[in-house]
C-alpha positions in Angstrom: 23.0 23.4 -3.3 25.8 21.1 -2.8 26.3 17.8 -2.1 27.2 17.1 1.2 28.7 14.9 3.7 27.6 16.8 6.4 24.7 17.8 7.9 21.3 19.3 6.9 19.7 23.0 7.0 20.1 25.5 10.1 18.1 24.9 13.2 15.1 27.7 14.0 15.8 29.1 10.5 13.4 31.9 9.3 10.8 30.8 6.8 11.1 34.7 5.8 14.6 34.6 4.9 16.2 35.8 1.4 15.7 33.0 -1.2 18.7 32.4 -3.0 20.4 29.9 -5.2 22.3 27.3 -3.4 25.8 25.8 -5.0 25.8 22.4 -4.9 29.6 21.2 -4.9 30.2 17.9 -5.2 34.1 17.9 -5.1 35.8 15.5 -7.2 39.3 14.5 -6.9 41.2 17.4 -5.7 38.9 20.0 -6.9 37.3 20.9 -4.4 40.5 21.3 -2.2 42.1 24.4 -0.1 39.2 27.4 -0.2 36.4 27.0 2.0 32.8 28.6 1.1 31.9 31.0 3.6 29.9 33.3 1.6 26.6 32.3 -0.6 26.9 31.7 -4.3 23.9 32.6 -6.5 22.2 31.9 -10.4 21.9 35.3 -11.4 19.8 34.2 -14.3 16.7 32.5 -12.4 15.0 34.0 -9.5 12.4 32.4 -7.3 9.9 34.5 -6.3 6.9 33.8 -3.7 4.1 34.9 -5.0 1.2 36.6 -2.8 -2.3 34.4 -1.9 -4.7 33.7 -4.3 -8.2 34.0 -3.5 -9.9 31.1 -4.7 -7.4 27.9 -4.3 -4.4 27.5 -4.9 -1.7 28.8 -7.8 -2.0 27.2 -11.5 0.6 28.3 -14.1 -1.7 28.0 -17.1 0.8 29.5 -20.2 3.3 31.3 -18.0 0.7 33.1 -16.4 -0.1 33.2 -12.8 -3.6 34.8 -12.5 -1.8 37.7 -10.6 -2.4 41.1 -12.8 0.6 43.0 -11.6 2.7 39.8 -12.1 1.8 38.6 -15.1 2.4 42.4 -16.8 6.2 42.8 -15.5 6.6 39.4 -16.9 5.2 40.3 -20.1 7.3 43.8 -19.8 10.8 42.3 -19.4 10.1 39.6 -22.3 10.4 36.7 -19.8 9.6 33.5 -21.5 9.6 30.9 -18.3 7.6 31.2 -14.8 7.7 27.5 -13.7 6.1 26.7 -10.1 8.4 25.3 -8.0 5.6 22.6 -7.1 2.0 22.1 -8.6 -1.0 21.7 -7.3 -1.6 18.3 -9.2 1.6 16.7 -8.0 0.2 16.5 -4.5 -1.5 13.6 -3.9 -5.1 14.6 -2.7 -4.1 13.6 0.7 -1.6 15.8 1.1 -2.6 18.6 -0.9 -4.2 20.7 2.3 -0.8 20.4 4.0 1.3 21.8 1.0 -1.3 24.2 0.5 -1.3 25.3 4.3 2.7 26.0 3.7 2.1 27.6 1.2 4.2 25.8 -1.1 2.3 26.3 -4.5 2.8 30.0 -4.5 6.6 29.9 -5.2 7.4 30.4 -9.3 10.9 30.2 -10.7 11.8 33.3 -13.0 14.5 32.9 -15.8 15.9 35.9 -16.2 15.8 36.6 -20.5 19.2 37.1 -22.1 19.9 41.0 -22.3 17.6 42.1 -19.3 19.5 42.9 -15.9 19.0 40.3 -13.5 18.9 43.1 -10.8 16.2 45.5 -12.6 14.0 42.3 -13.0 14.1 41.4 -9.4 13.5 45.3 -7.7 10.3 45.4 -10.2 9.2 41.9 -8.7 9.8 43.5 -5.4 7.9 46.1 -5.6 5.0 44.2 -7.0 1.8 44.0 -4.6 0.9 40.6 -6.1 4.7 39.3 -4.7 5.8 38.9 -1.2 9.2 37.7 -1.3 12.3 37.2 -4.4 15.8 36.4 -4.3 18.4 34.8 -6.8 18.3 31.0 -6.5 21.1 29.9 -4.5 23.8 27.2 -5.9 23.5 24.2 -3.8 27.0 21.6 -3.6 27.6 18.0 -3.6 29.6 17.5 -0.4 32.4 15.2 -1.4 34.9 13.8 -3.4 36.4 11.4 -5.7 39.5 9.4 -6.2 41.0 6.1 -7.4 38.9 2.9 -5.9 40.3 -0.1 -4.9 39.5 -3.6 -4.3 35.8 -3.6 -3.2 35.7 -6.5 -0.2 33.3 -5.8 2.6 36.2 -7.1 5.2 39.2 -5.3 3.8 37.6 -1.3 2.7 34.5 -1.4 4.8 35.8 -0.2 8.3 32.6 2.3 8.8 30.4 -0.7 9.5 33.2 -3.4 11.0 36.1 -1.6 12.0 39.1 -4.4 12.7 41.7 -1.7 12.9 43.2 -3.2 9.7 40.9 -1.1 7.3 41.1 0.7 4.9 44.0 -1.0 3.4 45.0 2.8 1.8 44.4 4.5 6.0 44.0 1.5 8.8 42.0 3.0 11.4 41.4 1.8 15.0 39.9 -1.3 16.1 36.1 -0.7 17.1 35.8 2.7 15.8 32.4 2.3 13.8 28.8 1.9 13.9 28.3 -2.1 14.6 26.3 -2.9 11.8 27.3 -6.5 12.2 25.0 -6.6 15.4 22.5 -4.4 14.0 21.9 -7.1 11.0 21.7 -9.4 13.5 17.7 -7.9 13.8 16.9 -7.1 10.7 18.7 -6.3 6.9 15.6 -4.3 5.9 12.2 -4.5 4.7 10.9 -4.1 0.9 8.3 -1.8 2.0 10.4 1.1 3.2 11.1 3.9 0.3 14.3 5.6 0.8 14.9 8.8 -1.6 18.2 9.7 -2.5 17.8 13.4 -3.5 21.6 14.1 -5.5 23.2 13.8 -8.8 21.1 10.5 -9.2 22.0 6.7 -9.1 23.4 4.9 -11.6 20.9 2.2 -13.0 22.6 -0.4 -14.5 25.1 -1.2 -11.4 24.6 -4.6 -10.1 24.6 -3.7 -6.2 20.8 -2.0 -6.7 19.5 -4.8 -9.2 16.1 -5.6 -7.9 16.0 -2.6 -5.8 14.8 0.7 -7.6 11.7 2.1 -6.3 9.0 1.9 -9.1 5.5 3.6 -10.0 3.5 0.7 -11.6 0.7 3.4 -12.3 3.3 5.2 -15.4 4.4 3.4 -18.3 6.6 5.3 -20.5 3.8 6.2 -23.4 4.7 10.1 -23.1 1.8 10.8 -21.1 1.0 11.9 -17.1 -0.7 8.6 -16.1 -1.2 9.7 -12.8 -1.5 13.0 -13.3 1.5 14.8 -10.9 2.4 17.2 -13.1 5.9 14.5 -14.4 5.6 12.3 -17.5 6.4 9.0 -16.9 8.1 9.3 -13.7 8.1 5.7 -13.0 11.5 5.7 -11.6 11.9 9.0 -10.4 12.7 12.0 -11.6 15.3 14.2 -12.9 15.1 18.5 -11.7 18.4 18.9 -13.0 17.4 18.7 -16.5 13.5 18.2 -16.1 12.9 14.9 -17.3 12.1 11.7 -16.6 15.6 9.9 -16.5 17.9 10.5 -13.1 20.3 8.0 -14.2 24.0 9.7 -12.6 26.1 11.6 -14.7 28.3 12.4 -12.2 28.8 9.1 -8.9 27.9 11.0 -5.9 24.7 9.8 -5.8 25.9 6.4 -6.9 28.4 6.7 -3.6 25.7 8.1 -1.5 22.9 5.5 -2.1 25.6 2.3 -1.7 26.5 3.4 1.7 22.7 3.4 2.7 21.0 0.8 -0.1 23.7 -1.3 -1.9 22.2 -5.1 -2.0 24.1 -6.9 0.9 25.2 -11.0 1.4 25.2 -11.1 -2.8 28.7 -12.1 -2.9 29.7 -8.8 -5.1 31.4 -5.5 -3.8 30.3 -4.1 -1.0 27.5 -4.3 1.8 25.2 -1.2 2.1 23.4 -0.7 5.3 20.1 -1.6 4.1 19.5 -4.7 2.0 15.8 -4.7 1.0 14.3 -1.3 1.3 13.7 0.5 -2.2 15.7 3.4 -4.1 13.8 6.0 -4.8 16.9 8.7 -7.0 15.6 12.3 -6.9 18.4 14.2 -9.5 18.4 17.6 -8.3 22.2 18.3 -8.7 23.8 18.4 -12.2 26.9 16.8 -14.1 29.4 19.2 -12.5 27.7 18.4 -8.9 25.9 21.9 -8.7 21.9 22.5 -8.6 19.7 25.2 -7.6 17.6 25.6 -4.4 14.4 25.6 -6.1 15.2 22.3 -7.1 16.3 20.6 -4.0 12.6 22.1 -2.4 11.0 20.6 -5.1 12.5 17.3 -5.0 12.1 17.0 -1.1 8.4 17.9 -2.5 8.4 15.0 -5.1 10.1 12.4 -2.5 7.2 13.4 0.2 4.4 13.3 -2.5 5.9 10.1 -4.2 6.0 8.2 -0.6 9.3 8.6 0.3 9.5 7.8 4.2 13.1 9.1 4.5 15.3 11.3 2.7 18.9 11.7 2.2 20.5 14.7 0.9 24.6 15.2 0.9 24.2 18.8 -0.6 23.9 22.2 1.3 25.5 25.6 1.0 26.2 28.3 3.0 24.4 31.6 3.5 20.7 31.9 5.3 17.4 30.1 5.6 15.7 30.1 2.0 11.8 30.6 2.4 10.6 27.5 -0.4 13.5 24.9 1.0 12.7 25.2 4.4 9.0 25.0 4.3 9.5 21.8 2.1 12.0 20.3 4.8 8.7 21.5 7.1 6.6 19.8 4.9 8.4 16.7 5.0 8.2 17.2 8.8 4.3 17.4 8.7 4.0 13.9 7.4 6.1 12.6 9.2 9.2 12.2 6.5 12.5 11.9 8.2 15.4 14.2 6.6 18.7 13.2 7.1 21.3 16.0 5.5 25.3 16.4 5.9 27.0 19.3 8.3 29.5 20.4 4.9 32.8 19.8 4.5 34.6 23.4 4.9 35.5 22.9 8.9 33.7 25.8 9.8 31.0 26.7 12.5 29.2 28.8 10.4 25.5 27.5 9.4 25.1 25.6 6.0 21.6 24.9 4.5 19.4 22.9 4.9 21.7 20.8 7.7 20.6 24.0 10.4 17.0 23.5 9.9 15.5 22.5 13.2 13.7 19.4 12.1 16.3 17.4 9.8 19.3 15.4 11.4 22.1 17.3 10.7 24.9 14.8 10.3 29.0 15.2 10.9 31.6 12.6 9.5 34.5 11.1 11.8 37.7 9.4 10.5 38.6 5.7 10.8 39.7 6.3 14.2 36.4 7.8 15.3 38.2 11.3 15.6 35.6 14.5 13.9 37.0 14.2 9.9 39.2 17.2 9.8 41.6 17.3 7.4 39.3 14.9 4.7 41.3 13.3 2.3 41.1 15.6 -0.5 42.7 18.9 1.0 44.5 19.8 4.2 42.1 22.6 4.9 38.9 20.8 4.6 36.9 19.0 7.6 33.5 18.1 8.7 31.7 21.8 9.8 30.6 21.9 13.6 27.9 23.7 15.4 25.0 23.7 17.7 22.7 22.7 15.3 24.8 19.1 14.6 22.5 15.7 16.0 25.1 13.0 15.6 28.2 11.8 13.3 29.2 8.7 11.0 32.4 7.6 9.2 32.7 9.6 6.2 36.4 9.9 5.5 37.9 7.4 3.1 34.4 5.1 2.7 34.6 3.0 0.2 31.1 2.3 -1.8 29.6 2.1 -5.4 30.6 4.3 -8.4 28.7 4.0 -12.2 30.1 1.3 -13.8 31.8 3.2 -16.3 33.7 4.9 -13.9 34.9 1.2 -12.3 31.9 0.3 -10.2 33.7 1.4 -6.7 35.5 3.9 -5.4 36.2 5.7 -2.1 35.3 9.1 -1.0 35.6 11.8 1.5 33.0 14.3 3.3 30.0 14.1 5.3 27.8 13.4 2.3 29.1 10.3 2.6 28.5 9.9 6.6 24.7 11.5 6.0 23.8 8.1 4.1 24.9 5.6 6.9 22.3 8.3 9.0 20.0 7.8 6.6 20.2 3.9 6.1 20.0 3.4 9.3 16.6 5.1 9.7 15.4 3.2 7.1 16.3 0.2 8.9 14.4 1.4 11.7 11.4 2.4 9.9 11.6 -1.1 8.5 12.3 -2.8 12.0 8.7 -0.7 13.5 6.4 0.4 10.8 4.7 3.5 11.8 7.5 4.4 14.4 7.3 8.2 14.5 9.8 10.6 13.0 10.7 12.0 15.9 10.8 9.0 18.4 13.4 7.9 15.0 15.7 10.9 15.6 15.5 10.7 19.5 16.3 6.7 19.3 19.5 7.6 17.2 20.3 10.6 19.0 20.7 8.6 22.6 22.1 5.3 21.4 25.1 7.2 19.9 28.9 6.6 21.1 29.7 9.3 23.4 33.4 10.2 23.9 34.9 8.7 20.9 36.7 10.9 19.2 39.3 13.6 20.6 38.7 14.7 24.1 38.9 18.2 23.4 35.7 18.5 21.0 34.0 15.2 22.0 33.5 16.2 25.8 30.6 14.5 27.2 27.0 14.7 26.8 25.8 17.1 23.4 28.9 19.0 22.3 29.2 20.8 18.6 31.9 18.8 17.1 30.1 15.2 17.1 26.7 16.2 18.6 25.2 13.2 20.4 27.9 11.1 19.5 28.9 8.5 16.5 25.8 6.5 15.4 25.6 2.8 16.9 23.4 0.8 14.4 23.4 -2.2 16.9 22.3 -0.6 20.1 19.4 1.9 18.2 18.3 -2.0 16.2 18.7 -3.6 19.6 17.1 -0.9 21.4 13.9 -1.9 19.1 14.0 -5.7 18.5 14.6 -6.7 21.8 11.6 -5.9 24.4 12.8 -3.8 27.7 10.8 -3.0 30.2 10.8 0.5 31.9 12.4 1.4 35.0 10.8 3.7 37.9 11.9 5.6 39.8 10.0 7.1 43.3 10.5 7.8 47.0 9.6 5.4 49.7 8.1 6.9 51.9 7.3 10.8 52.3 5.1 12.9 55.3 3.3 16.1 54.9 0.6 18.2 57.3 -2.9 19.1 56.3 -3.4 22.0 54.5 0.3 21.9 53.5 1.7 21.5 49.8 3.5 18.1 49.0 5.7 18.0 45.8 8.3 15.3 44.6 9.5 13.9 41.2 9.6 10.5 40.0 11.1 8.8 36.5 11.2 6.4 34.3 14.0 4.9 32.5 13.7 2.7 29.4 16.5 0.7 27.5 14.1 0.9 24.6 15.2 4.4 24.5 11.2 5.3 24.6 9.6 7.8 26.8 7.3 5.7 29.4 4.3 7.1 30.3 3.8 7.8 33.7 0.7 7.7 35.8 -1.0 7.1 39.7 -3.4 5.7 41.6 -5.2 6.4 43.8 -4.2 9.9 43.0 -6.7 11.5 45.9 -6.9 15.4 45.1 -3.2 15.2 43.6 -2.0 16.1 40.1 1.0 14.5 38.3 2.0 16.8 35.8 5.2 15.8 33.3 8.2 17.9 33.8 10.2 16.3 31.2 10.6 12.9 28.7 9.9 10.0 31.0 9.7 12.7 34.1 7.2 13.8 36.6 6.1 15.7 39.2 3.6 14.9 42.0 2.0 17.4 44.0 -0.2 16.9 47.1 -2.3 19.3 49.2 -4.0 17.0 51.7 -7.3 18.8 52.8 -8.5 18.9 56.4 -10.0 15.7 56.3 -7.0 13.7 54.6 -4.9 12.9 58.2 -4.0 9.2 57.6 -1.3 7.1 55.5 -1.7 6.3 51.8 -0.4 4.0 49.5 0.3 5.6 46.4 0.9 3.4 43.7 3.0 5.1 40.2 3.1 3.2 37.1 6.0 3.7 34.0 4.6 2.0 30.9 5.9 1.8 26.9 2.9 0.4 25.9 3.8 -2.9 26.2 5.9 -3.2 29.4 5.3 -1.3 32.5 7.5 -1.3 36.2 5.2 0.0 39.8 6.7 1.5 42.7 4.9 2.7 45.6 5.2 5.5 47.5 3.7 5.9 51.4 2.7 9.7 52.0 1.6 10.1 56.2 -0.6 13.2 56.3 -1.0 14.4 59.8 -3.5 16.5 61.4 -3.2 20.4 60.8 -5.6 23.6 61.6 -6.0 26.3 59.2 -7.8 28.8 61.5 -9.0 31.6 58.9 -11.5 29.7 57.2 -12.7 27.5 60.4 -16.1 29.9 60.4 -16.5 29.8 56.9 -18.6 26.7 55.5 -19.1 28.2 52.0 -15.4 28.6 52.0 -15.9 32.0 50.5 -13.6 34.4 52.3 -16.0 35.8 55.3 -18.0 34.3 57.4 -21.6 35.5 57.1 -25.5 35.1 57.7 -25.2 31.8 55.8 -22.3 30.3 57.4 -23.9 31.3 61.6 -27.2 29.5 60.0 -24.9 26.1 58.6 -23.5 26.5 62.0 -26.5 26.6 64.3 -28.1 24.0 62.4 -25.0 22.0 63.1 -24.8 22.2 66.7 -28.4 21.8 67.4 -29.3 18.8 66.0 -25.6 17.7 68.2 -23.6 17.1 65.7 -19.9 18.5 65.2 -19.9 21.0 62.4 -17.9 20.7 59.7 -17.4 23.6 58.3 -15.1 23.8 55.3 -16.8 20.9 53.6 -15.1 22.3 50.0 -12.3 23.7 51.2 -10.4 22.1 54.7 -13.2 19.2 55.8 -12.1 17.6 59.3 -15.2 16.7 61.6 -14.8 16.3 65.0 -14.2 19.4 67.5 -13.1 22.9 65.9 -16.7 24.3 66.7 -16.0 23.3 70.7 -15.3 27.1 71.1 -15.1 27.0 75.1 -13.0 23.3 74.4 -16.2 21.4 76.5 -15.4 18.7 74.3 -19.1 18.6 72.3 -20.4 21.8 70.6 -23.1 23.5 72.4 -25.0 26.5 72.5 -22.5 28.2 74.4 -20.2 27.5 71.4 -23.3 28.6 69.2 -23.5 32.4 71.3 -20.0 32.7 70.6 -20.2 32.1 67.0 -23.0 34.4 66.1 -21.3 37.1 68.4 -18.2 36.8 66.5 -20.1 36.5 63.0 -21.8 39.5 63.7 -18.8 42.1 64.8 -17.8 40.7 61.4 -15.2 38.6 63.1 -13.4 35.3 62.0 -13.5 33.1 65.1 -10.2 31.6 65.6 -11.0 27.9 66.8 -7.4 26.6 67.0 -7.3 29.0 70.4 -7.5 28.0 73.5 -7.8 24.7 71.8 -5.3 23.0 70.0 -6.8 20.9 67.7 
């Protein structure tokens, strides 16, 4: 998997897809420059296989065996000396243990491949075992970015992606305007202490002073070298590291660093930069390596460990290219289930071709834009590179030439290129926003940021208006989705004055609700008489009316939009007039014929004088339609005629001579 600046996994990917290693590039300097990866890199030497159901609860390695006969015995034949579960049962916290188990997720095992046996051999006997349902090389993963000299690290003078005065960066000016308004989002809130924002990359570094105070901690370990709380991860108290599998994901490399300034670095301190959010804490998930790389095991297993750990959004500028990988996309589903919010970068190889996990339906799949707002294509480091596009892109952020933190060693600052770096203004945002409204669901979050975006922004031939695959919904606003929340709204509806209809005819119109709040209103009626109002869409409705044969009059129908809090009335007059529906004027039990029963209803009726009514279930309207000879009462003259019709098996027709 790589690091990316783009977006996040394919959307409407197969969980059934081939599993295989993702590259994780993080590009430094000019690495990374001129050749785009189309195709899919793999580890040859570690495959992860999904193993089949186990009656009785879920998988436990217990000394590199799985409990699975077949299994176990072409592990033991081809010498293999490491089966390690992706994720284990224990590091589920009770609560969410049924919902990994439901996806299955403690059924995929990593495989390393033993020096000396073909990689290729190994895998066809795993496929061909009945206790295995799926394997595939791990795919390499990339770090989508890359790195180059800093320069001076002043919020007003590098910082253009939050405050863009059209003088900045001093090394590319942009144009004036052309960012996200973070200055008016921070006017409502700088973040909250309770929101945990993982940072799933090469790490962060520790000691830099913009995150002092700030790293997400587990009070529960202490570093004694044993499994306090029993996950499966000694002493993970600040995280931990799948890259090398241990407890320290301190950054050996800086994209992380980068990554978790733009969405976390400690703001109003009077030191470097401003990050988006000032409070929340870091919680640094190493799943990439040194060189930037990782495997796609991993990355599932740390969106695992972030979910697990109480991570309420995730970051991740990695991906690769290729297809859907079964154990990373039902951890991004997982995620999903509990209502995690992933944020993950489009990929910097300015192709339209899907990168994972950015085309998974349920992250937001994030695209950079320059300093002028235009889609990032070339970035900085090669002429050839440029922020990928495609149907399954939500919105963009800056990500060319952002300037944030770097490990101290390195010079503490530095700017960088690529959507991994516009994925973490994405993801700091919707940690403000989880911070702003505690509880507010994941995908209300996404929907919020999705239609307070800046439409039209960049060039007019990719960023036409409405959705388009270049910029998606349009380049994040941080002040109108904060605004949006802080600031109560109340809805706006929508209906018709006045409408008319006939008896026995069907009445339909819409009505809708609008809501600056960006929130669906809930729609309802009253009196809603024998109507239905049925939702067609978000904030949408349909009203359907068909007024019964006892319904001629005028009605005052009142509709209601509500948020919950707020709520907007309009009423609607409907004039039902008087109508005939001939065929079932006989018929009192409304049941198709008129019978024995019906002649009896009627002759009761019209001797004790009254006027029958006889569709009381089905068209009710008293006063006449038994006055068969139209002598203005019904009389035994009308009676004769009724039972003479009844019996030839006839349906009178009331409505002639008379029209009623």
């Amino acid at each position: 998997m790589k690091a990316d600046t783009s977006g996040g996994p394919s959307r409407g990917a197969s969980v059934k897809s081939t599993v295989t290693r993702i590259l994780i590039l993080i590009t430094i300097g000019l690495i990374c420059a001129a050749t785009s990866r189309a195709s899919q890199e793999v580890y040859r030497d570690r495959l992860i296989v999904r193993l089949a159901p186990k009656p009785g609860g879920p998988t436990k390695m217990i000394a590199g065996r799985s409990g699975r006969p077949n299994f176990d015995r072409i592990t033991a034949q081809y010498q293999v000396a490491k089966v390690q579960q992706v994720i284990a049962p224990q590091s589920a916290p009770p609560k969410k243990r049924p919902v990994a188990e439901h996806f299955g997720l403690f059924d995929f095992v990593v495989v390393t491949v033993p020096s000396g046996v073909d990689p290729d051999a190994l895998r066809l006997a795993l496929a061909n075992s009945p206790d295995v349902i799926d394997v595939t090389f791990d795919p390499i993963v990339h770090a989508y970015g890359e790195t180059v000299t800093p320069n001076d690290p002043y919020f007003a003078t590098e910082q253009y992606a939050l405050h863009n005065t059209g003088t900045q960066p001093s090394y590319h000016p942009g144009t004036a305007g052309a960012d996200i308004h973070m200055e008016e989002g921070w006017q409502y809130t700088t973040g909250d202490s309770s929101t945990v924002l993982g940072i799933i990359d090469t790490g962060i570094d520790f000691g830099h002073p913009e995150f002092n105070g700030r790293h997400w901690f587990k009070a529960v370990e202490v570093f004694d070298e044993t499994d306090n709380d029993s996950n499966g991860f000694v002493d993970d108290a600040l995280g931990w590291n799948f890259a090398n599998n241990n407890n320290s994901p301190q950054d050996d490399n800086g994209h992380g660093t980068h990554v978790a300034g733009i969405a976390a670095a400690t703001g109003n301190n009077g030191i470097g930069i401003a990050g988006m959010n000032w409070a929340c804490q870091i919680m640094p998930v190493k799943v990439l390596a040194a060189d930037g790389t990782g495997s796609t095991a991993n990355v599932a297993a740390g969106i695992i460990y972030a979910v697990n750990e109480g991570a309420q959004v995730i970051s991740m500028s990695l991906g690769r290219p290729g297809s859907p990988d079964p154990v990373e996309s039902l951890a991004v589903c997982y995620a999903e289930s509990l209502g995690v919010v992933v944020v993950v970068a489009m990929g910097n190889d300015n192709l339209g071709t899907p990168h994972y996990p950015a085309a998974y339906d349920s992250v937001i799949a994030v695209g950079a834009t320059d300093p002028d707002d235009d889609r990032a294509a070339p970035f900085c480091f090669s002429p050839t590179s440029g922020s990928n596009w495609g149907p399954w892109i939500d919105v963009c952020a800056p990500g060319d030439n952002v300037w944030s933190t770097y490990p101290t060693i390195h010079g503490s600052y530095t700017n960088l290129c690529g959507t991994s770096m516009a994925t973490p203004h994405v993801a700091g945002l919707v940690s403000l926003i989880l911070g702003l409204r505690h509880g507010y669901p994941a995908d209300s979050v996404s929907r919020l940021i999705r239609l307070t975006a800046d439409d039209q922004v960049g060039r007019p031939t990719e960023d036409t208006p409405g959705f388009d695959v270049y910029h998606g919904y349009g380049r994040i606003n941080a002040g109108r989705a904060l605004r949006a929340l802080a600031v109560a709204f109340p809805p706006v509806i929508t209906a018709p004055a006045s409408v008319a209809t006939t008896e026995g005819d069907t009445l339909r119109f819409a009505i809708s609700a609008t809501d600056s709040n960006f929130t669906a209103p809930a729609l309802s009626g009253s009196p809603l008489l024998n109507a239905t109002l049925a939702d067609s869409a978000e904030g949408a409705a349909v009203f359907t009316f068909r007024p019964d044969y006892s319904q001629a009059g005028v009605y005052n129908v009142t509709f209601i939009a509500s948020d919950g809090a707020l709520a907007d009335t309009a009423v609607t007059t409907i004039t039902v007039a008087n109508g005939c529906q001939c065929p079932c004027h006989a018929d009192p039990q409304c049941d198709g014929s008129t019978d024995v029963i019906d002649v009896i209803k009627t002759i009761g009726v019209a001797f004790r004088g009254e006027a029958a009514v006889f569709d009381t279930d089905c068209f009710p309207n008293p006063g006449g339609r038994t006055d068969f000879d139209c002598s203005g009462v019904t009389d035994v003259i009308d009676v004769v005629n009724i039972i003479g019709v009844a019996f030839r098996g006839q349906v009178p027709n009331f409505c002639n001579p008379c029209s009623l």
